[in-house]
C-alpha positions in Angstrom: -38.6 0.0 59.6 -36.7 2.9 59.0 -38.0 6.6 60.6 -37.4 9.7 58.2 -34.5 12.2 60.0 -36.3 15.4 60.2 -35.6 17.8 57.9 -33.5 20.8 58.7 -34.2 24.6 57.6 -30.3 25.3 57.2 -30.2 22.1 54.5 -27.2 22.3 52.7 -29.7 22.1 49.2 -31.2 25.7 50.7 -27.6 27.3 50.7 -26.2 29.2 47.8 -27.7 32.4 46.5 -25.3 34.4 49.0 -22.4 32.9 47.8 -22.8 34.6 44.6 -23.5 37.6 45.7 -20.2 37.2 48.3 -18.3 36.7 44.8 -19.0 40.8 43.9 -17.3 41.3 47.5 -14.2 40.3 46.9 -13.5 41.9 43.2 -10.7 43.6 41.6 -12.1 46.9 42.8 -11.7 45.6 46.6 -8.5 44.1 46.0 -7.3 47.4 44.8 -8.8 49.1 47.8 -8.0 47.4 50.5 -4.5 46.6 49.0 -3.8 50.5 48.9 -5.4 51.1 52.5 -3.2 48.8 53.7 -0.2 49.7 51.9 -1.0 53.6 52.6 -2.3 53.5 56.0 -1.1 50.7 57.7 -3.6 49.1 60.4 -5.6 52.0 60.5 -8.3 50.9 58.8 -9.4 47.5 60.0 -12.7 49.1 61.6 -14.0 50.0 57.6 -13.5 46.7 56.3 -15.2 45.0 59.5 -17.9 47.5 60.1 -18.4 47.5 55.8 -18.7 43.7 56.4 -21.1 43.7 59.1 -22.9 46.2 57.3 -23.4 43.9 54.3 -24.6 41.2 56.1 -28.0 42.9 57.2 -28.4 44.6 53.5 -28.2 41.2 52.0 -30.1 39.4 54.2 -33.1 41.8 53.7 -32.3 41.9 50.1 -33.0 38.3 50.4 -35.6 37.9 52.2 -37.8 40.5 50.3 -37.6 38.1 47.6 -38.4 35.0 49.4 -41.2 37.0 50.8 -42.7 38.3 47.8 -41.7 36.8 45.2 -40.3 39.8 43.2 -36.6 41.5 42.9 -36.1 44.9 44.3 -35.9 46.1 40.4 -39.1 44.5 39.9 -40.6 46.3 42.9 -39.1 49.2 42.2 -40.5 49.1 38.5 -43.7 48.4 39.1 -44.2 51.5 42.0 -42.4 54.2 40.2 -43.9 56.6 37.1 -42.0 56.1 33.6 -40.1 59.1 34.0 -38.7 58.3 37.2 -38.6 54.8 36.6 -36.5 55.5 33.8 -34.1 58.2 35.6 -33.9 54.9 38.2 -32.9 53.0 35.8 -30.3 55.4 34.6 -28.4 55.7 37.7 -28.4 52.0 38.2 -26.6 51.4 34.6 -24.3 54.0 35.8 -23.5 51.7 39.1 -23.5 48.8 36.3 -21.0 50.3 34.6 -18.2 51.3 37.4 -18.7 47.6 38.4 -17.9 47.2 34.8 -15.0 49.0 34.7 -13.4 47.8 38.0 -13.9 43.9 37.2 -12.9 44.0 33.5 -10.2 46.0 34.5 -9.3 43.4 37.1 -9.5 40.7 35.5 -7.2 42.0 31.8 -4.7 42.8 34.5 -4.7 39.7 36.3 -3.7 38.0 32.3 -1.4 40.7 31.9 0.7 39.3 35.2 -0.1 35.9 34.6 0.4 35.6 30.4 2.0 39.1 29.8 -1.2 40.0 27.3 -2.0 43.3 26.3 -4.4 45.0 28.5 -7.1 45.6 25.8 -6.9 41.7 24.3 -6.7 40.9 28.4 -10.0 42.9 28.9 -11.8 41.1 25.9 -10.7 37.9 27.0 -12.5 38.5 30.4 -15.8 39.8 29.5 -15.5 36.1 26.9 -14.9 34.0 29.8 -18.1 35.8 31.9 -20.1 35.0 29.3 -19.1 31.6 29.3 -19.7 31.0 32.9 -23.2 32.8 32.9 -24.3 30.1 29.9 -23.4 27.4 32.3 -26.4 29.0 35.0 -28.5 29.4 31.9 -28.2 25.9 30.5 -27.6 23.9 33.7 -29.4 25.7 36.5 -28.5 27.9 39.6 -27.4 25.3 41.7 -24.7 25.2 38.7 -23.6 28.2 39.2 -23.2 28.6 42.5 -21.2 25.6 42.6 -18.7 26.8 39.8 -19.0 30.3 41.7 -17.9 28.4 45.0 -15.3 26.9 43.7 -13.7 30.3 42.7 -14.4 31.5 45.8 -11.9 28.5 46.8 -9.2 29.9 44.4 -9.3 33.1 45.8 -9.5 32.6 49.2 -6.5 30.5 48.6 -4.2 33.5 46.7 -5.4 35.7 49.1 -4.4 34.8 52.2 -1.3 32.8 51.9 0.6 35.9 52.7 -0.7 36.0 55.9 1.0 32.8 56.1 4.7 34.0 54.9 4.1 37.3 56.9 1.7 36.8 60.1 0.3 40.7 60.7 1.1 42.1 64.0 -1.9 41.6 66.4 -1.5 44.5 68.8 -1.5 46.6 65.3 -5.0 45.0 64.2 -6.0 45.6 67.5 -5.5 49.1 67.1 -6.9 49.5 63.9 -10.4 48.4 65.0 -10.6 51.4 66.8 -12.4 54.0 64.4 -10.7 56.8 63.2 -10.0 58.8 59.6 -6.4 60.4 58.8 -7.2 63.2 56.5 -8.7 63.5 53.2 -7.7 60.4 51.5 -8.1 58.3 54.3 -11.9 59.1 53.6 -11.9 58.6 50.4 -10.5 55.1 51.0 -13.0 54.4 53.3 -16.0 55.4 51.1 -14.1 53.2 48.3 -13.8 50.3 50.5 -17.2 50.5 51.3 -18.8 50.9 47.9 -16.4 47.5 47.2 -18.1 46.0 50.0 -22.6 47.0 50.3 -22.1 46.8 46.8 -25.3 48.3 44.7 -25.8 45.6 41.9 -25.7 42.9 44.2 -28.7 44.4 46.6 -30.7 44.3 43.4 -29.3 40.9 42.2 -29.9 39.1 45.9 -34.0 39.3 45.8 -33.9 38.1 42.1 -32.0 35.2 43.1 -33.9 34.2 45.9 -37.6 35.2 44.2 -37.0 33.4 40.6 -34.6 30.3 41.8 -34.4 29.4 45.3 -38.3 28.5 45.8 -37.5 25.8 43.0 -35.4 24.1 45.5 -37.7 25.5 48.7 -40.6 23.6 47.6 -42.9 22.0 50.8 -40.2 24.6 52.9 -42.5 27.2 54.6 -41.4 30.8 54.4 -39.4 30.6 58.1 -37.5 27.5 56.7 -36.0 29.4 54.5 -35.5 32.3 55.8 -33.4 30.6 58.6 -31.7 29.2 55.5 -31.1 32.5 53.9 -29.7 33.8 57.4 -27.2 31.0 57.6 -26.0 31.3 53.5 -25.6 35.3 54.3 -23.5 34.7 57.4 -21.4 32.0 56.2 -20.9 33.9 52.6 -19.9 37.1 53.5 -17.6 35.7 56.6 -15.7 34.8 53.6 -15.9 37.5 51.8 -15.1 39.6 54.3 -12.1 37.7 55.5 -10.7 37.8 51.9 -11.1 41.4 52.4 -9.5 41.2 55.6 -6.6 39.3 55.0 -5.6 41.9 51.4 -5.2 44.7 53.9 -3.2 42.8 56.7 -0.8 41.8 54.0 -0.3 45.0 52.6 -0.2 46.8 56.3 2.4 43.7 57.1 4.7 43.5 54.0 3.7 46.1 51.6 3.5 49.6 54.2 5.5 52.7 53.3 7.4 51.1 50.2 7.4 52.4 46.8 5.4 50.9 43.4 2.0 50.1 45.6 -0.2 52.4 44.0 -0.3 49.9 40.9 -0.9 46.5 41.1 1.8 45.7 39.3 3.5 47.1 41.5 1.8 45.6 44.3 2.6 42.2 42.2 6.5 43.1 41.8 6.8 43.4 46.0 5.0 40.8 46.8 7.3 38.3 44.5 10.2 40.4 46.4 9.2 40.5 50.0 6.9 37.2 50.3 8.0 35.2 47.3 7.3 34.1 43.8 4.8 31.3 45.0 2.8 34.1 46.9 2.6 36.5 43.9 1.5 34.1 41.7 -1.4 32.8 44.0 -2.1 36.6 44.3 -2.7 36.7 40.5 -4.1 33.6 40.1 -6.9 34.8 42.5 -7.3 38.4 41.3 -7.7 36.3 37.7 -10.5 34.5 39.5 -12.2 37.2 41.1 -12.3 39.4 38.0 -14.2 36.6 35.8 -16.2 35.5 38.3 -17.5 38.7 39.8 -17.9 39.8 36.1 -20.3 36.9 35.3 -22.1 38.1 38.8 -22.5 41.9 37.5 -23.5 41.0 34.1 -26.6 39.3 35.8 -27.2 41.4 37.8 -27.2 44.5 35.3 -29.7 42.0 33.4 -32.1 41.3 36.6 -32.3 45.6 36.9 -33.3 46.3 33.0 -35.9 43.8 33.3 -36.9 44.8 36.4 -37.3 48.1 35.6 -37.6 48.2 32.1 -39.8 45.2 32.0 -37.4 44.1 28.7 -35.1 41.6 28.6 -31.8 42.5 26.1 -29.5 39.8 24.3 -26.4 39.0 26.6 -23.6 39.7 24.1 -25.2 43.1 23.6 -25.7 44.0 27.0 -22.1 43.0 27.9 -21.0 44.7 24.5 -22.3 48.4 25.6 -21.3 48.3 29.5 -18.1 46.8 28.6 -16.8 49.7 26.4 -16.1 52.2 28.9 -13.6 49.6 30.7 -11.9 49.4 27.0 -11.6 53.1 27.0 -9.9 53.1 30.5 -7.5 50.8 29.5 -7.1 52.3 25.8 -6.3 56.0 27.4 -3.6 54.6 29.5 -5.2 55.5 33.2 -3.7 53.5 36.0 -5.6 50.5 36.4 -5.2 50.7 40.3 -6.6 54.1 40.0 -9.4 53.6 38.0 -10.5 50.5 40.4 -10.5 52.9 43.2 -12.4 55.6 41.9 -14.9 52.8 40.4 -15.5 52.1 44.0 -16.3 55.3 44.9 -18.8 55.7 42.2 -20.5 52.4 43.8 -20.7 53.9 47.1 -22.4 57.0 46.0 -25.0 54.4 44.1 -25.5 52.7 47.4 -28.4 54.9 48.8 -30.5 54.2 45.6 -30.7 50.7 46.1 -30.5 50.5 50.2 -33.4 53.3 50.8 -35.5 51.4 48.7 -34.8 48.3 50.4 -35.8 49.5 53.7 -38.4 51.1 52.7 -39.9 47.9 51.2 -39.0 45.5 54.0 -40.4 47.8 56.6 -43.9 48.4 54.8 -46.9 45.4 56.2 -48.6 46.2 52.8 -45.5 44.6 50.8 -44.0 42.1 53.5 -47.2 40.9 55.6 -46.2 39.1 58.8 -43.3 39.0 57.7 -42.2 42.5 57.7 -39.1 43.9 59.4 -39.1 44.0 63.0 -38.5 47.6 64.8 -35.0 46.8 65.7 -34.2 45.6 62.1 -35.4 48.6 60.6 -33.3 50.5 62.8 -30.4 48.9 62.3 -30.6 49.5 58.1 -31.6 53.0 59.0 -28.6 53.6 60.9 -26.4 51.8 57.7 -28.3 53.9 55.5 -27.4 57.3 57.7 -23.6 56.8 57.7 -23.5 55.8 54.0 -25.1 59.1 52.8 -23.1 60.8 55.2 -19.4 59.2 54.1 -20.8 59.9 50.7 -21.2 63.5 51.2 -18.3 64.4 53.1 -16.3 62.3 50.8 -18.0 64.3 48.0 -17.2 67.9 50.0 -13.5 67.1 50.7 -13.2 66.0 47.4 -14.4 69.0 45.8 -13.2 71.4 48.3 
């Protein structure tokens, strides 16, 4: 007679939801930033990358869990406490997020063809947003479990263009060392740091996390009680942005190893042109291979989760093709005027820091309140914690703003 193996809360079925949110962590707009942090500055700033990291891991997790809990999004929440005229200025400044994710993944992505096929920018550009759509019909027709699988497997391609120029050229570890220790080196620094940041506790993907696990991931969680799958969620958000933020990792050790104090690394064709000359033409084409992969992959992720806020907020659902027609324009119009693409991803980032508070606040504020979480609401420590996340955001953002202006 055979005895059933007990089932386990961290079953591999459970795991997935983080995975594509950890795709939006490691897009063209953090390959541009942590490329030019490293190129610019060296070592000096590991601590923003690992801090951002760790920092992402409790915003996801409660981003999650408020949807396993209640069974709503944070848009949906948000749309169903606020008055229409706020509600609507809400939604405003979340299209405004959804469109600087926009610009730095399109932007991404129509480089990563220009590298790889020498297209035009523009065509490049279209030919992303296509793809996007394409890999969001695959969730649509075949299920979430789908599309995390097809999203994991790009999360394979990139990790693998990534980091093979640690490989070529191992970074120096007394110089990492250092660059844990925190520390800014003038203006631009900053603004690096707020940009790397805003690539990291991304905005869209706060919002998109709750409607993941509150439409799909009870489908798959049914006869799991809520702990089961909350030790579940803890385990996906872990292991997904460890990867992500290794990705992120490993882009600024290469450029602080190979890439600091030469010219041409403000563009990434530039960075593309040293990295065939000081690590090789099999490490520059992984490198574009893999910014080619994050670009359409983290696009598919921000077009969804552009969709989950209108409906959340809006309470109206809008065709895909349009959606992605309107938020994809001002992407072309980057690329038509000429602006550096490099540039544009970095100030895109930026933009996405700023939009940070208007999703985390809310988060906190929901996860911390017994009304909307029951037993389940955030421990004092917990709340804490994102309070202290949510403090030093605002306050990069503002001095970043300041300095900026000043």
């Amino acid at each position: 007679m055979f005895v059933r193996a007990p089932r386990l809360p961290t079953s591999v079925g459970l795991l997935g939801p983080a995975f594509v949110a950890a795709v939006a962590y490691v897009d063209p707009g953090n390959v541009a930033t942590n490329v030019t942090a490293g190129a610019t500055f060296g070592y000096a700033l590991v601590w923003v990358v690992v801090l951002a990291n760790a920092m992402a891991v409790v915003v996801q997790y409660l981003s999650a869990k408020l949807g396993i809990v209640t069974g709503q999004s944070l848009a949906t929440h948000m749309g169903d406490t606020l008055p229409r005229p706020a509600r609507l200025a809400y939604w405003l400044q979340a299209e405004g997020v959804a469109v600087a994710t926009d610009v730095a993944e399109v932007v991404g992505g129509a480089v990563a063809l220009s590298l790889l096929f020498d297209l035009p920018l523009l065509l490049g550009a279209v030919v992303t947003v296509v793809v996007s759509m394409a890999v969001l019909r695959v969730g649509d027709r075949f299920g979430q479990s789908t599309l995390e699988r097809v999203v994991i497997g790009f999360l394979l391609l990139i990790a693998a263009g990534f980091t093979a120029g640690l490989f070529v050229a191992p970074p120096d570890p007394a110089g990492v060392a250092e660059g844990l220790v925190p520390r800014f080196d003038g203006t631009e620094s900053l603004l690096l740091s707020s940009a790397i940041i805003g690539a990291t506790v991304m905005p869209h993907v706060i919002y998109l996390h709750s409607g993941l696990t509150a439409g799909r991931l009870g489908v798959r969680g049914q006869r799991r009680t809520v702990a089961e799958l909350l030790a579940a969620t803890r385990v996906d958000v872990v292991v997904a942005l460890l990867v992500a933020g290794t990705l992120n990792l490993a882009l600024l050790l290469t450029a602080a190893t190979s890439l600091a104090g030469k010219e041409g690394t403000d563009t990434l064709d530039g960075v593309h042109a040293l990295m065939t000359s000081e690590l090789g033409t099999g490490v520059a084409l992984l490198f574009a291979v893999a910014l080619l992969g994050s670009g359409l992959a983290s696009t598919s992720v921000g077009c969804a989760a552009g969709a989950e806020v209108m409906q959340g907020l809006l309470h109206r659902r809008v065709p895909l093709a349009l959606r992605r027609t309107v938020t994809v324009i001002p992407a072309l119009v980057v690329l038509a005027l000429g602006i550096e693409p490099a540039r544009a991803l970095v100030v895109s980032q930026v933009v996405l820091s700023i939009g940070i508070p208007f999703a985390l606040l809310p988060l906190l504020w929901l996860t911390a309140r017994r009304s909307v979480m029951g037993s389940w609401v955030n421990r004092p420590v917990t709340t804490a914690v994102a309070a202290v996340i949510a403090a030093l955001v605002v306050a990069l953002n503002l001095s970043l703003l300041v300095l900026t202006f000043a």
